[in-house]
Short mmCIF file of the C-alpha atoms (twelve columns), coordinates in Angstrom:
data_MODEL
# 
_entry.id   MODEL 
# 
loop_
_atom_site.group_PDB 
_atom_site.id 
_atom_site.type_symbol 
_atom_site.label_atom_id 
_atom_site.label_alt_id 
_atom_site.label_comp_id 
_atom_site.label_asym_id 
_atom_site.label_seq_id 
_atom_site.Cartn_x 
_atom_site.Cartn_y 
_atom_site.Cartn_z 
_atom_site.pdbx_PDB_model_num 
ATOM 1   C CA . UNK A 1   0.000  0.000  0.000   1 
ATOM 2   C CA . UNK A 2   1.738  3.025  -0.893  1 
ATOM 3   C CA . UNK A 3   2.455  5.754  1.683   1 
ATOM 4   C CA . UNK A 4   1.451  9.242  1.007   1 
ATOM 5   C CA . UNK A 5   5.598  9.758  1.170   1 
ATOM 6   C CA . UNK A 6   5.691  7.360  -1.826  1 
ATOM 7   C CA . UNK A 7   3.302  8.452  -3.806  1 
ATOM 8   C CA . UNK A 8   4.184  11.691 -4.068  1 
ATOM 9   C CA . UNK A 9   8.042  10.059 -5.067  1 
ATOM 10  C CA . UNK A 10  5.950  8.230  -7.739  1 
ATOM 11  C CA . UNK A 11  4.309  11.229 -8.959  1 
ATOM 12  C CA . UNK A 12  7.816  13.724 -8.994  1 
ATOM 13  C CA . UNK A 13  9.123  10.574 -10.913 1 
ATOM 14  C CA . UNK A 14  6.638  10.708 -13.706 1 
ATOM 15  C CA . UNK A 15  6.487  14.437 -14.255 1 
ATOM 16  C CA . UNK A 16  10.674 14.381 -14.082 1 
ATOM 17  C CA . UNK A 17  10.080 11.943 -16.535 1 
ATOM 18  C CA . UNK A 18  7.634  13.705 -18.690 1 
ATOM 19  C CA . UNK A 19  9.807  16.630 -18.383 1 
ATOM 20  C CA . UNK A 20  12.556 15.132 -19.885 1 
ATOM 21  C CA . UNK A 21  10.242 13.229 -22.727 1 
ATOM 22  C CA . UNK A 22  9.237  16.800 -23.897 1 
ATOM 23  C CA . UNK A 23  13.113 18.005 -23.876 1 
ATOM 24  C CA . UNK A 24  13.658 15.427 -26.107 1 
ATOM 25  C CA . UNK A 25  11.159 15.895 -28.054 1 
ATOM 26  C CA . UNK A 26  11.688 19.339 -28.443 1 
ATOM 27  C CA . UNK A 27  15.554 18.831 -28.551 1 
ATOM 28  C CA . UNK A 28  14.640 16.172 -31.822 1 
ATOM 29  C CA . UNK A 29  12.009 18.875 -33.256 1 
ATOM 30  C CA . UNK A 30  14.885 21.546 -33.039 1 
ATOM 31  C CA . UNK A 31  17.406 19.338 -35.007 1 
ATOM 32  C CA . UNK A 32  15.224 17.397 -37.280 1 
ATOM 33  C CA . UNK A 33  12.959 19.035 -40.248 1 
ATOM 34  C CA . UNK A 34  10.709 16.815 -42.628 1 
ATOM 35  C CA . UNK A 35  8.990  18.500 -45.699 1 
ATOM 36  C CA . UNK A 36  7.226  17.061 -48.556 1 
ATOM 37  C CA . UNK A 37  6.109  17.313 -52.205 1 
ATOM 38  C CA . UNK A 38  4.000  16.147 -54.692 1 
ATOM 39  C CA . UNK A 39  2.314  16.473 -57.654 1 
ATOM 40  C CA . UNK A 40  -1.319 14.814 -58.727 1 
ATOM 41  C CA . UNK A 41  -1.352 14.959 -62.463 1 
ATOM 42  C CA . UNK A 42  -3.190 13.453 -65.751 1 
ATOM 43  C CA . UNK A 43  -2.364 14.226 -68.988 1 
ATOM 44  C CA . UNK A 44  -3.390 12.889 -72.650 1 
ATOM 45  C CA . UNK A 45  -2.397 13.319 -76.358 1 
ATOM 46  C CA . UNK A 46  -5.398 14.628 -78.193 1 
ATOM 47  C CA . UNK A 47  -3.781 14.409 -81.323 1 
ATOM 48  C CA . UNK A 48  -1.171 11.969 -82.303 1 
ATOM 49  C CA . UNK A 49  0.307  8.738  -80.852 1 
ATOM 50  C CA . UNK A 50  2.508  9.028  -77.653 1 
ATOM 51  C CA . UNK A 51  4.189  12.031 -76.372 1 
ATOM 52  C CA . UNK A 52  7.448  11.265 -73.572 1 
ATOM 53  C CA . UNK A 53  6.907  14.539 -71.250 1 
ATOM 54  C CA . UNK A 54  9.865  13.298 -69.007 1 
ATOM 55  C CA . UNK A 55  12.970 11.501 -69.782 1 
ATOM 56  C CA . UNK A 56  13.935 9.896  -66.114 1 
ATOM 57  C CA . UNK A 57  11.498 8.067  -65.891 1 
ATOM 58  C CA . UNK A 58  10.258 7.687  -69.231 1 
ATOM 59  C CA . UNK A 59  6.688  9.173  -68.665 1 
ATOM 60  C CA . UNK A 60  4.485  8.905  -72.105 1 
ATOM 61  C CA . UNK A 61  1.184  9.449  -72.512 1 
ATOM 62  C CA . UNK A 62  -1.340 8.110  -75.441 1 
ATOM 63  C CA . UNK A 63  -4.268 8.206  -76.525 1 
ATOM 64  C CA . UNK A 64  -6.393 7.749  -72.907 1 
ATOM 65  C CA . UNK A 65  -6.064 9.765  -70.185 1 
ATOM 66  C CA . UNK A 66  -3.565 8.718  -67.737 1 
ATOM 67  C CA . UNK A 67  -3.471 9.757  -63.756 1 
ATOM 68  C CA . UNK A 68  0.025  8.078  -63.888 1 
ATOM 69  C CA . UNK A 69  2.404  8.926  -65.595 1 
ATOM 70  C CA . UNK A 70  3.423  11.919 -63.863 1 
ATOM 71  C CA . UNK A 71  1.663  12.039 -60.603 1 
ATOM 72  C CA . UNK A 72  4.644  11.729 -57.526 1 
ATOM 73  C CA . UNK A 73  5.167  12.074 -53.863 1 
ATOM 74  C CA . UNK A 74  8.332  12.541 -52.106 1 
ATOM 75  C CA . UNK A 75  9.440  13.202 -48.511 1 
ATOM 76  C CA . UNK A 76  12.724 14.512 -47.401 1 
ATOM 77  C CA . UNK A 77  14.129 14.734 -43.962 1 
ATOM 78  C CA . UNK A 78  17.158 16.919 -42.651 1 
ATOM 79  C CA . UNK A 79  18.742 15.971 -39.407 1 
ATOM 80  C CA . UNK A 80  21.085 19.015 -37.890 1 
ATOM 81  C CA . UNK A 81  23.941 16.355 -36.296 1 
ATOM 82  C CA . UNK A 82  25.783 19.270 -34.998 1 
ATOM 83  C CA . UNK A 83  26.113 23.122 -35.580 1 
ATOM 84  C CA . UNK A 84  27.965 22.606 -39.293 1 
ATOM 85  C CA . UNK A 85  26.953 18.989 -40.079 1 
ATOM 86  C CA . UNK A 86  23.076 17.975 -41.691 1 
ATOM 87  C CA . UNK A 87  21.886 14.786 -42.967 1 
ATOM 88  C CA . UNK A 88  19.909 14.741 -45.841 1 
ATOM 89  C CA . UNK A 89  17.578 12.036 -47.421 1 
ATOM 90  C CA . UNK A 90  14.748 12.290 -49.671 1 
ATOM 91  C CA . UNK A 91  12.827 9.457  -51.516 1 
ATOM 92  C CA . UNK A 92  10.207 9.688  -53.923 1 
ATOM 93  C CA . UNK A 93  7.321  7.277  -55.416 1 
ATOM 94  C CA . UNK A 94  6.606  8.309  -59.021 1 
ATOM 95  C CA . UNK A 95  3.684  6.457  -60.906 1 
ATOM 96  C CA . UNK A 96  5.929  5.935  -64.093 1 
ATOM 97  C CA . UNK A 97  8.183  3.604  -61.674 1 
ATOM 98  C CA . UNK A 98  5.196  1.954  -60.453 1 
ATOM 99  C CA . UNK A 99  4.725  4.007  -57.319 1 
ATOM 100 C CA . UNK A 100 7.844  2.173  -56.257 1 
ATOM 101 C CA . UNK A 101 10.079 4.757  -53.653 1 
ATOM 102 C CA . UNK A 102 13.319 5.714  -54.856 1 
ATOM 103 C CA . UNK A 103 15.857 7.294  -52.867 1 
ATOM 104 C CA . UNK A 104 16.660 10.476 -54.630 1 
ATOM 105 C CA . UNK A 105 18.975 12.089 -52.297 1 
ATOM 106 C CA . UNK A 106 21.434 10.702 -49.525 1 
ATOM 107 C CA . UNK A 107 23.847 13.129 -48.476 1 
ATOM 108 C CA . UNK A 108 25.794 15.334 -45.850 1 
ATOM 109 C CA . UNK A 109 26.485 18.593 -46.137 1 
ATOM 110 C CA . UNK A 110 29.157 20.413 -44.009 1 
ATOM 111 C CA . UNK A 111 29.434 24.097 -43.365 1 
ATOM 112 C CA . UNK A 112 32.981 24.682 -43.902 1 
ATOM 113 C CA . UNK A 113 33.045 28.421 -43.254 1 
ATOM 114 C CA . UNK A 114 29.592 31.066 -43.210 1 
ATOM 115 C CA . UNK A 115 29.895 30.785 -47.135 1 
ATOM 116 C CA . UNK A 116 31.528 27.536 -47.827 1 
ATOM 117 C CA . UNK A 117 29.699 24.372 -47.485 1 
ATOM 118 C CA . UNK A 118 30.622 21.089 -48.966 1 
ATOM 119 C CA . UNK A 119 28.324 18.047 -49.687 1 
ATOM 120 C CA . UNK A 120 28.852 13.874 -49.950 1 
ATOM 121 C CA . UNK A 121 26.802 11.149 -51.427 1 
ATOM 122 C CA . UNK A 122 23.965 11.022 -53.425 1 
ATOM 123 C CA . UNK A 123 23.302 14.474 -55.039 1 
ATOM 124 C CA . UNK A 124 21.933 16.598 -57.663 1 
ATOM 125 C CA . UNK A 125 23.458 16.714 -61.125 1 
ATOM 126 C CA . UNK A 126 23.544 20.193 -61.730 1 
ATOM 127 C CA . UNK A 127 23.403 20.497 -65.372 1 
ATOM 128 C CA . UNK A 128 20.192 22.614 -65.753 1 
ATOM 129 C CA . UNK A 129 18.715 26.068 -64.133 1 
ATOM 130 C CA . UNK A 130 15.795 23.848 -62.531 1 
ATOM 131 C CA . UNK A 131 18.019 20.125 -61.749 1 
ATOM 132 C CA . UNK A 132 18.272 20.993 -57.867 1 
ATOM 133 C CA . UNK A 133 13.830 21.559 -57.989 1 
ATOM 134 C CA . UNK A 134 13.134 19.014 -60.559 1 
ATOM 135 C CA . UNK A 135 11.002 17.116 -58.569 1 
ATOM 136 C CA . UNK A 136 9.183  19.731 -57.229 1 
ATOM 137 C CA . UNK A 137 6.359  21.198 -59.557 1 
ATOM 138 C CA . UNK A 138 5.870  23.883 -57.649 1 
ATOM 139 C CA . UNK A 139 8.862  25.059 -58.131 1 
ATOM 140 C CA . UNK A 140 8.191  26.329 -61.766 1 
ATOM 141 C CA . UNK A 141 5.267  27.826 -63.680 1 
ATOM 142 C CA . UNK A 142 5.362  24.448 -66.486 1 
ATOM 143 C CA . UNK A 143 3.569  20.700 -65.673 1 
ATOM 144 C CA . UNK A 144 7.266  20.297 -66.493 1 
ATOM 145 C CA . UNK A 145 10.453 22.081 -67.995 1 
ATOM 146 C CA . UNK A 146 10.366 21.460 -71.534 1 
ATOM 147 C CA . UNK A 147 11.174 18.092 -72.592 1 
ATOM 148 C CA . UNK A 148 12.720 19.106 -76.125 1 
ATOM 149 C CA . UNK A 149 16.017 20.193 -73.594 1 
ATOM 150 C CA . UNK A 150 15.725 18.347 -70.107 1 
ATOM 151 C CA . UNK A 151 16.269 14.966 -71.873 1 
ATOM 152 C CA . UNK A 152 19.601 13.967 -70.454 1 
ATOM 153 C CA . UNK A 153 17.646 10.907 -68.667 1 
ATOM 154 C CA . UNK A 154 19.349 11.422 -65.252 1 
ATOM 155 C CA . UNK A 155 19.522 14.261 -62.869 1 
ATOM 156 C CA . UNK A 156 21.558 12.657 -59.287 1 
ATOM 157 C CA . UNK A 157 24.995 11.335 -58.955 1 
ATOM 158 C CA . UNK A 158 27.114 9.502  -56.460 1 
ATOM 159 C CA . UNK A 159 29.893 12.261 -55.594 1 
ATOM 160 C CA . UNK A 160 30.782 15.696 -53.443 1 
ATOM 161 C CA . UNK A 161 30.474 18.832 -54.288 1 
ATOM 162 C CA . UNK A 162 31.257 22.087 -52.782 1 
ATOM 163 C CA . UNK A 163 29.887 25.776 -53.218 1 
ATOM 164 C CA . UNK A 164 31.216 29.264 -52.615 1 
ATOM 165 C CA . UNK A 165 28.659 32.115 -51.860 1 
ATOM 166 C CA . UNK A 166 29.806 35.590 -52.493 1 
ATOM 167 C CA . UNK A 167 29.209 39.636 -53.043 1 
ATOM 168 C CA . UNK A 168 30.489 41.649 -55.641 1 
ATOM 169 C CA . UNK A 169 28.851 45.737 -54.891 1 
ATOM 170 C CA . UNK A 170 24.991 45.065 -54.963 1 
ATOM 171 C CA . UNK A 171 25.778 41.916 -56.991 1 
ATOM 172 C CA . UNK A 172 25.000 37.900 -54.976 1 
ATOM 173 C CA . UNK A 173 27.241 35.258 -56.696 1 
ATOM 174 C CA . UNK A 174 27.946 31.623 -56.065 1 
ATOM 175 C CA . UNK A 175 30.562 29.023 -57.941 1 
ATOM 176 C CA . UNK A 176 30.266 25.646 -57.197 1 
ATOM 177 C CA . UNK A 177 32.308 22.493 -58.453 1 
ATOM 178 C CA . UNK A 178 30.894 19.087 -58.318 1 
ATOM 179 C CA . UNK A 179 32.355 15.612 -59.318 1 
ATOM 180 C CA . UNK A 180 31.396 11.844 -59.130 1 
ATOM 181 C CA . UNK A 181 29.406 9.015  -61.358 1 
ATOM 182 C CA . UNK A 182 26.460 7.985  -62.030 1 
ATOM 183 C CA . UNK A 183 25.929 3.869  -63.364 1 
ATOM 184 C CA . UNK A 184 21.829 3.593  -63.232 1 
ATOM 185 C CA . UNK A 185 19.586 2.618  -66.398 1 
ATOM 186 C CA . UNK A 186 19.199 5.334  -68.812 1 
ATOM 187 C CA . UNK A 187 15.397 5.349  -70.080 1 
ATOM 188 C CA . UNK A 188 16.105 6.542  -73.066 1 
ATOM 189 C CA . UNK A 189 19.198 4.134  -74.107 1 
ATOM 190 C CA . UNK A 190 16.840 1.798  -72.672 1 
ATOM 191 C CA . UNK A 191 13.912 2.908  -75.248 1 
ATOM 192 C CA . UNK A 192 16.497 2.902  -78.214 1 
ATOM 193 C CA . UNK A 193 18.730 -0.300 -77.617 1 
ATOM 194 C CA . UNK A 194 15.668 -2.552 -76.093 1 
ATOM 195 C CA . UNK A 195 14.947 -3.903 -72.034 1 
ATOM 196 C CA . UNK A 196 18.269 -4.510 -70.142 1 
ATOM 197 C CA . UNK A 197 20.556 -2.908 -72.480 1 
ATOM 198 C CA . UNK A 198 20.346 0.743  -70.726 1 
ATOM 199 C CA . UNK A 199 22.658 0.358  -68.500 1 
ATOM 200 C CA . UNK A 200 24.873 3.540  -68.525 1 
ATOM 201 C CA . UNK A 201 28.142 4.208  -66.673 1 
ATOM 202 C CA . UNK A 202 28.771 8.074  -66.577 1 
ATOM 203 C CA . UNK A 203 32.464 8.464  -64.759 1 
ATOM 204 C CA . UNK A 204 35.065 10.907 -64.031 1 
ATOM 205 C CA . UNK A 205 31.801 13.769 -63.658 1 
ATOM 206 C CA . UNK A 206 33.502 16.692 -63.499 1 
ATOM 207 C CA . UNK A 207 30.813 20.291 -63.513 1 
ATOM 208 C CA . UNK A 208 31.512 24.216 -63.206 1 
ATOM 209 C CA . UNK A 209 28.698 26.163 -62.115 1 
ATOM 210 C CA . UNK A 210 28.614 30.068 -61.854 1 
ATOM 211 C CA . UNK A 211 25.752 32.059 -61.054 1 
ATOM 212 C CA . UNK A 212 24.875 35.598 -60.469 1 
ATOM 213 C CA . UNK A 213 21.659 37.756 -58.843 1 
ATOM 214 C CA . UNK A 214 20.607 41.149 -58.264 1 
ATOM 215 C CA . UNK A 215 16.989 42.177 -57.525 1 
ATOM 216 C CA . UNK A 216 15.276 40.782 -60.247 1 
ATOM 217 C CA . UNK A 217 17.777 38.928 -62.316 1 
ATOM 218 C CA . UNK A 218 19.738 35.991 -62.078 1 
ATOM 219 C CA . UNK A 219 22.130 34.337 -64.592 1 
ATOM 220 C CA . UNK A 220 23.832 31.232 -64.768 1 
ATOM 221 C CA . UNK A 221 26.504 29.517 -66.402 1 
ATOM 222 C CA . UNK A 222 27.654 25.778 -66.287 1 
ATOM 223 C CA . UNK A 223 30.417 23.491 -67.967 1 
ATOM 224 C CA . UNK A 224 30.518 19.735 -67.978 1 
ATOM 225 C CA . UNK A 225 32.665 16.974 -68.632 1 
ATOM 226 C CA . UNK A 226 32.240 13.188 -68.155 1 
ATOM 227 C CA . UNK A 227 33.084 9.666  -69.934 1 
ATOM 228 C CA . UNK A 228 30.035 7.975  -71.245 1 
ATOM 229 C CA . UNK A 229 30.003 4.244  -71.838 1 
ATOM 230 C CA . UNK A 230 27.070 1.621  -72.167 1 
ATOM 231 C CA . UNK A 231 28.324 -2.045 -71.976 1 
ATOM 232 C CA . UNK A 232 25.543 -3.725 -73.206 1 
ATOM 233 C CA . UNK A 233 25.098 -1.959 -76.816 1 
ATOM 234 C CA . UNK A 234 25.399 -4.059 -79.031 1 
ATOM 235 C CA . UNK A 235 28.432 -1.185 -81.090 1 
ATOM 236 C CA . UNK A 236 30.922 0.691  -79.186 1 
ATOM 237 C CA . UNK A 237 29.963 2.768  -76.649 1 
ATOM 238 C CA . UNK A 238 32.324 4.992  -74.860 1 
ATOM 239 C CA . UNK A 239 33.160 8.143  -75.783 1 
ATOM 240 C CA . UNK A 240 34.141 11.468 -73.675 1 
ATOM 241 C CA . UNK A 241 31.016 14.173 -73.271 1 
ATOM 242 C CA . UNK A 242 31.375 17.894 -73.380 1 
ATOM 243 C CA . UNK A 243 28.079 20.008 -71.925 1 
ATOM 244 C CA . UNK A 244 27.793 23.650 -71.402 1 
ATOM 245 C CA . UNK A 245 24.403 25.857 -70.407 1 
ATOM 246 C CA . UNK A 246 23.963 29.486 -69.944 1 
ATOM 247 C CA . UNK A 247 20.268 30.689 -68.764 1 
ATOM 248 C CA . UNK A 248 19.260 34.347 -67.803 1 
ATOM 249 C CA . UNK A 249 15.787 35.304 -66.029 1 
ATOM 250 C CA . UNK A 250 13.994 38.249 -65.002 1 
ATOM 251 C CA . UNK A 251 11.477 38.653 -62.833 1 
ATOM 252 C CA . UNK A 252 9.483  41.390 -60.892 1 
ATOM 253 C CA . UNK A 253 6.718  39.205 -59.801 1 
ATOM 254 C CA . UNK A 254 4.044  40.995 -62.089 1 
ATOM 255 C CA . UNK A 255 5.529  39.582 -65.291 1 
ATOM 256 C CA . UNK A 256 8.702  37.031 -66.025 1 
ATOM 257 C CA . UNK A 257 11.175 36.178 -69.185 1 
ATOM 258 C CA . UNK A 258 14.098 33.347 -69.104 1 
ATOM 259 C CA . UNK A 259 15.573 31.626 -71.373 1 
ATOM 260 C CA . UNK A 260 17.915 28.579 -71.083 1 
ATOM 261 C CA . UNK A 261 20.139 27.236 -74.103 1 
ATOM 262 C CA . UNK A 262 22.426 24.061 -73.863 1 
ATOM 263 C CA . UNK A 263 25.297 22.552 -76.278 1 
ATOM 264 C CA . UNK A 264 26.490 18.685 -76.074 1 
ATOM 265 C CA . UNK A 265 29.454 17.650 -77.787 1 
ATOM 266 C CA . UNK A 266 30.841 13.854 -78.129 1 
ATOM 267 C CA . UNK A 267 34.260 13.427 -78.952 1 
ATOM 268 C CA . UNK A 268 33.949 10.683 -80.800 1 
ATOM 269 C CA . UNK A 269 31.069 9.226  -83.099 1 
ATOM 270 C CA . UNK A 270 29.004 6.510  -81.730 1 
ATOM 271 C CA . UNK A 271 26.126 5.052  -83.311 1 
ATOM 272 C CA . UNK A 272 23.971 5.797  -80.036 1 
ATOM 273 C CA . UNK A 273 23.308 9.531  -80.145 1 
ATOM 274 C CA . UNK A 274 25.242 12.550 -81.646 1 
ATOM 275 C CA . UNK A 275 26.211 16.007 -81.012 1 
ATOM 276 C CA . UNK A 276 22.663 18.694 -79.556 1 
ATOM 277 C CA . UNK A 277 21.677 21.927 -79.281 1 
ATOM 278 C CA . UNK A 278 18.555 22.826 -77.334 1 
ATOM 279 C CA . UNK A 279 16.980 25.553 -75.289 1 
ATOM 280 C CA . UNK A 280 13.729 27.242 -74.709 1 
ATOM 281 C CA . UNK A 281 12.434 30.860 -73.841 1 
ATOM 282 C CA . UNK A 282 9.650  31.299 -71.976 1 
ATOM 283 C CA . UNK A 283 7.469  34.508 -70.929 1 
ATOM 284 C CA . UNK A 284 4.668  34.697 -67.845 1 
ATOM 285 C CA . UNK A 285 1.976  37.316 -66.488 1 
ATOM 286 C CA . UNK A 286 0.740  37.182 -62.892 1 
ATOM 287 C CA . UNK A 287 -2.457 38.637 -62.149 1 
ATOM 288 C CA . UNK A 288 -3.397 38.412 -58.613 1 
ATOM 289 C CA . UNK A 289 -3.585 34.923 -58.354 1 
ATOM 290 C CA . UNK A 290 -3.469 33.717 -61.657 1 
ATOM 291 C CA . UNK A 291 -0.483 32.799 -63.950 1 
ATOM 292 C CA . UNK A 292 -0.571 32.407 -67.840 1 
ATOM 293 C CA . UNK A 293 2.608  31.459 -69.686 1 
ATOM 294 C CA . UNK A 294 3.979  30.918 -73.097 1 
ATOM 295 C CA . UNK A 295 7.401  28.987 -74.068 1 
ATOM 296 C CA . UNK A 296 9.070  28.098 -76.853 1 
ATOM 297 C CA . UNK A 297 11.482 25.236 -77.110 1 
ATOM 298 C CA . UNK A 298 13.636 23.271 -79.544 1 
ATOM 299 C CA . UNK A 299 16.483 20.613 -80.244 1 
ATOM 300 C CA . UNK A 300 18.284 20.621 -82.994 1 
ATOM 301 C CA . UNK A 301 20.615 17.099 -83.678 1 
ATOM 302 C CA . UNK A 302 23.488 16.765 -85.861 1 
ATOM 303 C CA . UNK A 303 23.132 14.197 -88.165 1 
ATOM 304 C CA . UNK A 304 24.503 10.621 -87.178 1 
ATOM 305 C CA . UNK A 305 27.894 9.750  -89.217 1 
ATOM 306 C CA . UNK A 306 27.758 5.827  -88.593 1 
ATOM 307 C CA . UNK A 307 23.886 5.769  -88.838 1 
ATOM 308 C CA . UNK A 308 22.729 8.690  -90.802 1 
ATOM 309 C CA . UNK A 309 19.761 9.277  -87.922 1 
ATOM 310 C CA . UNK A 310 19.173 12.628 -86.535 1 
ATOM 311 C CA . UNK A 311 15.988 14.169 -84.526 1 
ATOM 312 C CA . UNK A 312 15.039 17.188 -84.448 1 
ATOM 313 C CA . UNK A 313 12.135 18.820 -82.611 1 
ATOM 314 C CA . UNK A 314 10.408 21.596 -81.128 1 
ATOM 315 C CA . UNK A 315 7.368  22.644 -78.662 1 
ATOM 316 C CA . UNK A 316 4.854  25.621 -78.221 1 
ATOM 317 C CA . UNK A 317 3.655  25.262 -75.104 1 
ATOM 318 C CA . UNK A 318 1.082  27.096 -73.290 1 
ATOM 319 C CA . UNK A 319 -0.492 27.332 -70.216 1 
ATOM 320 C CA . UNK A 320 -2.825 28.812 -66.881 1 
ATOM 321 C CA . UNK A 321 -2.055 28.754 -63.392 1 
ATOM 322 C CA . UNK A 322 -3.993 29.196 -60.274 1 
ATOM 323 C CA . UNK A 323 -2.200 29.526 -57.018 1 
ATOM 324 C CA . UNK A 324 -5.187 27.743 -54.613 1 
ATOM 325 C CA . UNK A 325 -2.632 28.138 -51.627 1 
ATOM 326 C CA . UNK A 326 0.705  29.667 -50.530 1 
ATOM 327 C CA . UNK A 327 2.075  25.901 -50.683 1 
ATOM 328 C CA . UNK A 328 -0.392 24.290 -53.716 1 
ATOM 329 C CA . UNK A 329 -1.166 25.269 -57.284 1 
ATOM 330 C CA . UNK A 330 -3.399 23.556 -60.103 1 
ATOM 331 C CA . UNK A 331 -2.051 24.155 -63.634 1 
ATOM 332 C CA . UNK A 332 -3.565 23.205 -67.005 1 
ATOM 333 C CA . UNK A 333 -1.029 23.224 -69.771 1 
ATOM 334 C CA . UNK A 334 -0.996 22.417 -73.455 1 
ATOM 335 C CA . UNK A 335 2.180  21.152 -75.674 1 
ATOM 336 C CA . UNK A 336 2.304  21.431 -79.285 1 
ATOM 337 C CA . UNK A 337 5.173  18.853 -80.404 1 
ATOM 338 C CA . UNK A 338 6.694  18.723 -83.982 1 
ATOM 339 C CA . UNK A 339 9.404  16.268 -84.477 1 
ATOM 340 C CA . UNK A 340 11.858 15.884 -87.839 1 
ATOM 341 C CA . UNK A 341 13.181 12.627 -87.563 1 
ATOM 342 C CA . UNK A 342 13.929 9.445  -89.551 1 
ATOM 343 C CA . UNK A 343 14.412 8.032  -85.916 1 
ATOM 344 C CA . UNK A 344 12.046 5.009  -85.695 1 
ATOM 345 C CA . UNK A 345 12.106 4.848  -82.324 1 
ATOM 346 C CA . UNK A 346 11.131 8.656  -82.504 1 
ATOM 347 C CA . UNK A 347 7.697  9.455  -80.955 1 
ATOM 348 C CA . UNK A 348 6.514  11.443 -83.790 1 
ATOM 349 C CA . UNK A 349 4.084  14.598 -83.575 1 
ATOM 350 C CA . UNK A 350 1.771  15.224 -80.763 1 
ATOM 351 C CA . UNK A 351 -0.670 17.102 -79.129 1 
ATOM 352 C CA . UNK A 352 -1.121 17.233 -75.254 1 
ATOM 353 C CA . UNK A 353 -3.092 18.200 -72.683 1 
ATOM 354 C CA . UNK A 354 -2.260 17.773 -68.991 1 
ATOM 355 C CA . UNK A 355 -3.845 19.045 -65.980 1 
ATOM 356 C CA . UNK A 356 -3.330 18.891 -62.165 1 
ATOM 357 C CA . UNK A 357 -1.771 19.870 -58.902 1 
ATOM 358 C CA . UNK A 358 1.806  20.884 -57.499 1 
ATOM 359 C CA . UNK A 359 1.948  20.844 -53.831 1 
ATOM 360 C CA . UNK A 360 4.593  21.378 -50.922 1 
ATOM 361 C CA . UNK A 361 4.357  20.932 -46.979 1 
# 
């Protein structure tokens, strides 16, 4: 029978004890931060055969409409180890792989200095003004960043990078240098060469990025350089890649321009794929909380000297916003695409329409 003594023992142990539960709790709040995104989207070509709106994954769409191709959730967590040292994983389930989650990012980064910091594992491939966002829709005004020029079919890599942040008068710059691999199947070797031969080993990643901001502009440059090799082709694969990428926007938040232009040289000729140019410009008007946007895009291939193939295309694409929250936005968004190709894996001309909803929390 407990004691009045021991009961009151009993209940200082329990509150101590509850005490230090809600420390810890509020200890792991303060060094741990989970966010999410996702996008519920369905899309269908209303004129044509297929259209491939994303080359990752390989998301197509036909003739029906399709909730699937496109729609995505992913999660990331950030755990603050100590006062310069954060964990970082993020994983995403995409319809196009089958809802299956895929671990997107797996990283540390390390604060150097106040404007150095310097990152390990699996990472962004920074080749494009939107690669670090990809993923997130709401990000950008498009259903997607125009597939005529974010084609590469991969945008992570195992490796470290490390960025510089800087001032120059009213003038925010950053340079940032970034090497490592990446070995995963390539969708669209996979869609030229057949099942199980896209197997891709991109080595010896080497990329420059520069970029500069100042009120309502922002500029970037970037230079890459990499081996590319596919073992399974059935020809000679391996051959050493040169890719550079300037883009410039403006914005003021009533009205926005950018434009983005790439260039990808291979040193040698392979029967795979062959020298590109691409790019896009793109123009916006906000009103309240409405968003309608125009872009024009294009890639423009050399022609093939072991196969004779080249592929050409290009995309009008147009489309309305509505911002329903701070953190969501629905978007309906036509694509014009015109191909020139004597590809026959090429898609072909199509029409699209797509319509859904970017969201963040």
């Amino acid at each position: 029978m407990f004691t009045k003594s021991k009961t009151a023992l009993l209940l200082g142990a329990i509150a101590a004890a509850n005490v230090s539960n809600a420390n810890s709790l509020q200890n792991l709040s303060e060094k741990v931060n989970i966010s999410g995104f996702g996008s519920v989207i369905a899309g269908q070509v209303i004129d044509g055969d297929s259209y491939v709106s994303e080359t990752e994954y390989f998301s197509e769409y036909e003739n029906s409409l399709d909730f699937k191709q496109e729609t995505k959730f992913g999660l990331q967590m950030d755990v603050k180890l100590d006062e310069n040292l954060t964990a970082t994983v993020q994983g995403v389930s995409r319809g196009a792989n089958d809802y299956d989650v895929e671990l997107e990012w797996a990283y540390l980064t390390y604060d150097v200095m106040p404007n150095v910091t310097l990152q390990g594992g699996r990472i962004n491939a920074p080749a494009y003004m939107h690669s670090q966002s990809l993923s997130v829709g709401r990000t950008y005004h498009w259903m997607r960043p125009p597939s005529d020029m974010y084609n590469a079919g991969f945008n992570k890599m195992d490796g470290l990078s490390t960025r510089y942040n800087g001032t120059v008068g009213d003038w925010d710059f950053y340079t940032q240098y970034t090497f490592g691999k990446n070995d995963e199947v390539n969708k669209v070797i996979e869609n030229k060469l057949g099942d199980g031969n896209g197997q891709q080993k991109v080595e010896d990643i080497h990329v420059v990025n520069f970029g500069l901001s100042k009120d309502n502009w922002s500029f970037r440059l970037t230079g890459w350089e990499s081996n590319f090799e596919v073992p399974n082709a059935p020809f000679e694969v391996d051959t050493k890649v040169n890719f550079y990428a300037a883009a410039a926007k403006y914005d003021n938040w009533d009205y926005f321009v950018m434009a983005e232009l790439t260039s990808m040289e291979f040193k040698d000729d392979i029967a795979l794929t062959q020298n590109r140019d691409s790019g896009y410009v793109s123009v916006g008007k906000r009103i309240e909380d409405w968003t309608v946007h125009g872009t024009y895009s294009f890639k423009d291939e050399d022609k093939n000297k072991i196969t004779t193939l080249e592929n050409d295309s290009d995309s009008i694409i147009l489309g309305v916003n509505y911002n329903i929250s701070p953190s969501a936005v629905a978007k309906v968004e036509y694509v014009n695409y015109s191909q020139d190709s004597n590809d026959p894996t090429a898609s072909g001309d199509a029409s699209t329409v797509a319509f859904g909803v970017d969201f963040v929390f």
